[in-house]
N, C-alpha and C positions, 0 to 999 in steps of 0.2 A: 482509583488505581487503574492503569493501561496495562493493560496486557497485550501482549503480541503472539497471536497465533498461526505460525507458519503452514501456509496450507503447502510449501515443496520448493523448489525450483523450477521451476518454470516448466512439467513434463504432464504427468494427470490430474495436477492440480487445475489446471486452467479450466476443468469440466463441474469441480466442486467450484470454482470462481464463478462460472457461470448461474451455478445453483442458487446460491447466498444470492445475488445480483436480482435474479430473478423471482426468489419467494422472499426474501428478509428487502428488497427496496426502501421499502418506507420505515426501516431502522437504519436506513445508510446516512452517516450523516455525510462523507466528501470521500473522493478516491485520488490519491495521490500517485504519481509515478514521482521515483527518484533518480535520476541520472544520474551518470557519473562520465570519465573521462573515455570510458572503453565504451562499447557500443552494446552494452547491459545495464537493465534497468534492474529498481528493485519497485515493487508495487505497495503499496497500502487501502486498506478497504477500511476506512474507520467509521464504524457503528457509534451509536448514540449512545451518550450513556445510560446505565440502566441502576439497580434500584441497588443502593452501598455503594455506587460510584464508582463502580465498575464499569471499563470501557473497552472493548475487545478492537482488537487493528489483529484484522486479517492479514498477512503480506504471503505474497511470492517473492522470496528470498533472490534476488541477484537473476532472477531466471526471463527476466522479457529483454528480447534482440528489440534494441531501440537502435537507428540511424537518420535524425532529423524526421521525425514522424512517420518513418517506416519499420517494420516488423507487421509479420501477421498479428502475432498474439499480441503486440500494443495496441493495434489495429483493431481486434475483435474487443477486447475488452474496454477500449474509449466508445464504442460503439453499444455496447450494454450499458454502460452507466449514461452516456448520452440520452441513449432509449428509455432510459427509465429516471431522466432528470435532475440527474445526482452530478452535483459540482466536482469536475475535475482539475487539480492542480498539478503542476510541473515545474518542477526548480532541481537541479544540480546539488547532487550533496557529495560527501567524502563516498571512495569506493570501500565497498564492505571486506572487503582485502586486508587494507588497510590495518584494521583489527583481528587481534589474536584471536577475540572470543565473539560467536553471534552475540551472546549479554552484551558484549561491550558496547558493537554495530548499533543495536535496540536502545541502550542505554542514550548515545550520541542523538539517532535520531527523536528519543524523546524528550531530551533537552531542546533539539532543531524545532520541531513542528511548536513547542512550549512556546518557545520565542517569540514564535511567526503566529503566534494566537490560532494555532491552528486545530489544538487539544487543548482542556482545561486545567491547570493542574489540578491536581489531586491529590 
């Protein structure tokens, strides 16, 4: 099962992103950015799975200024997972707007990522 743990939008989260980054590394299995039409990202930090199949995706919800590979905070945080060797990916998804409810946002993106072999089901 995946769980999604929102560490915020995009404001003091980015220092607990750091943290996880920095001492959990070698549980990280890929970090994604998700883009969308505006020039806001949404992040994912997906962990490995662990023991009942349990699998935690960290996100900052809608909160990184993405403009063609600019934003500080996309900036700092491709640069931690860079530093510490963990595969980053980037693809365009629906804007979280879009949906009524964050469940719903969570729900989409774990069919998306399902797809894309990018999580295992579960």
């Amino acid at each position: 099962m995946q769980k999604f743990i929102t560490l915020g939008e995009g404001y003091g989260d980015i220092f607990e992103l750091e943290s996880l980054i920095s001492h959990n590394h070698t549980r990280i299995d890929k970090a994604i950015f998700l883009h969308t039409g505006d020039s806001h990202s949404t992040f994912l930090l997906v962990m490995q799975p662990v023991r009942g199949n349990f699998q935690a995706i960290y996100t900052i919800y809608n909160g990184i200024r993405y403009n063609q590979g600019q934003g500080q905070k996309y900036t700092l945080i491709r640069g931690w997972c860079e530093g510490k060797n963990i595969p980053v990916i980037e693809f365009s998804a629906r804007d979280p707007e879009d949906f009524y409810e964050r469940e719903q946002f969570y729900q989409y993106i774990t069919g998306v990522l399902r797809l894309n072999h990018l999580i295992p089901p579960m």
